[in-house]
Steps between C-alpha positions, in 0.01 A plus 500: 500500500297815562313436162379169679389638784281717276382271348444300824315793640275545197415156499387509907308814399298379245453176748352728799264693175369219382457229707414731850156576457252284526210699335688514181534136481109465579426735255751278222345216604153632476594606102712240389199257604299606241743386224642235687399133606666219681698318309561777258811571361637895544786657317611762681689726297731776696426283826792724711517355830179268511204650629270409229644167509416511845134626380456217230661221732205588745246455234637156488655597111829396377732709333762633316699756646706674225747775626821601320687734796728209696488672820114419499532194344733373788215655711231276346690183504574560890114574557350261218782280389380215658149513420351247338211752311745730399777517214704804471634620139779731553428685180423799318169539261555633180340473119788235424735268664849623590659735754381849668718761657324554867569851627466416875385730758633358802380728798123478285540115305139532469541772201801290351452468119640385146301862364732766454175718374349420845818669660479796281176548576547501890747810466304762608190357583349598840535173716839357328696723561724290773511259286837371341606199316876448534557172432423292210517111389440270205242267573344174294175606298237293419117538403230413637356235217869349564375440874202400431634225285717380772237524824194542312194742439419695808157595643641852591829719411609833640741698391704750679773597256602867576434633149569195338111310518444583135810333375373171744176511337685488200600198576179328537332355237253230700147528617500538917184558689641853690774689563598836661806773406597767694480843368706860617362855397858580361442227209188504411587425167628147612160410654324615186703261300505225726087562501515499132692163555222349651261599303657351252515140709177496526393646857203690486413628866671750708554628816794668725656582839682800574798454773497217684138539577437174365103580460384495174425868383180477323365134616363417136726392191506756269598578124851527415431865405304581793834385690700703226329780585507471885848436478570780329293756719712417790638750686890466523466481879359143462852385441391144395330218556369178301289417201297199515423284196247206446354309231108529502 
């Protein structure tokens, strides 16, 4: 019982965060737009409890909500279950298709992750260091050419894995237009892969957001190694933020 409540209350928290301030949706709206169409299809990848759904949905998309954790999937289905733009994938994103082991966070779900490297390397780090994942649960796993085949190619795709967005990438293997992944300070070495990743699908311009800003840091699409090395020269204070990825 008390680990419900937990969870209840970690839910409602992330609810007041991210769906109570109306500048931050402006500001998703305003960057989303420029990748994003009506009409579009959106996977979004790590969608927690729906406010980028929210974001897409006004920008008259449809989309995919994939989200593994089933206290947030029970969220989305209460919020977007009836929707007709919306379909929600209660999965994990991996290289392969199969199962993931979740390590769930439940007072922070937003941090929740199949990455035991990305818990390691939140011990000690200045920022994480309330942060505790107690729980844990096996989850389906699919990829993201696997969803694709069933809903088809999407305009846009973010991904907001907690450590894991190099493994998604992994499991892409189809040309899309853009997409975003989140980065964190304490793996850096996952965003270098997953920007190797890209590279390797073809994207050629870059850009990024640090926090949830949601402005675009340099306002031009740069190299992959210009990115590399901005990326890189971050101080650890930035924490994380996103990397944006388009075909040119």
């Amino acid at each position: 019982m008390f680990e419900r409540l937990r969870t209840a209350r970690g839910v409602v928290r992330s609810l007041l965060i991210y769906y109570g301030d109306r500048r931050r949706a402006a500001a998703m709206d305003r960057i989303y737009a420029q990748f994003v169409k009506p009409g579009d299809l959106v996977f979004d990848a790590g969608a927690h409890v729906g406010d980028r759904v929210a974001a897409f949905r006004r920008l008259k998309a449809r989309v995919v909500a994939i989200e593994p954790q089933p206290a947030l999937v029970r969220t989305l289905r209460l919020f977007y279950g009836r929707a007709a733009d919306v379909v929600i994938e209660p999965v994990a994103l991996g290289a392969a298709e199969g199962t993931a082991d979740l390590r769930l966070n439940v007072d922070n779900p937003t941090v929740s992750t199949a990455s035991d490297t990305f818990i390691a390397a939140s011990r000690g780090a200045p920022g994480w260091d309330r942060q505790a994942w107690r729980g844990s649960v096996t989850v389906p796993m699919t990829t993201l050419d696997a969803l694709i085949a069933r809903h088809g190619v999407p305009s846009f795709i973010k991904i907001d894995v907690e450590g894991f967005e190099a493994q998604a990438l992994a499991g892409l293997t189809r040309s899309v237009a853009a997409l975003s992944f989140e980065f964190t300070t304490i793996q850096r070495e996952v965003a270098l892969a997953a920007l190797d990743r890209c590279v390797a699908l073809g994207f050629s311009g870059y850009d990024a957001a640090l926090g949830e800003s949601h402005a675009l840091v340099h306002g031009a699409w740069r190299s992959a190694e210009a990115i590399r090395r901005w990326l890189v020269g971050l101080p650890d204070e930035a924490n994380s933020g996103d990397i944006y990825a388009v075909r040119r």
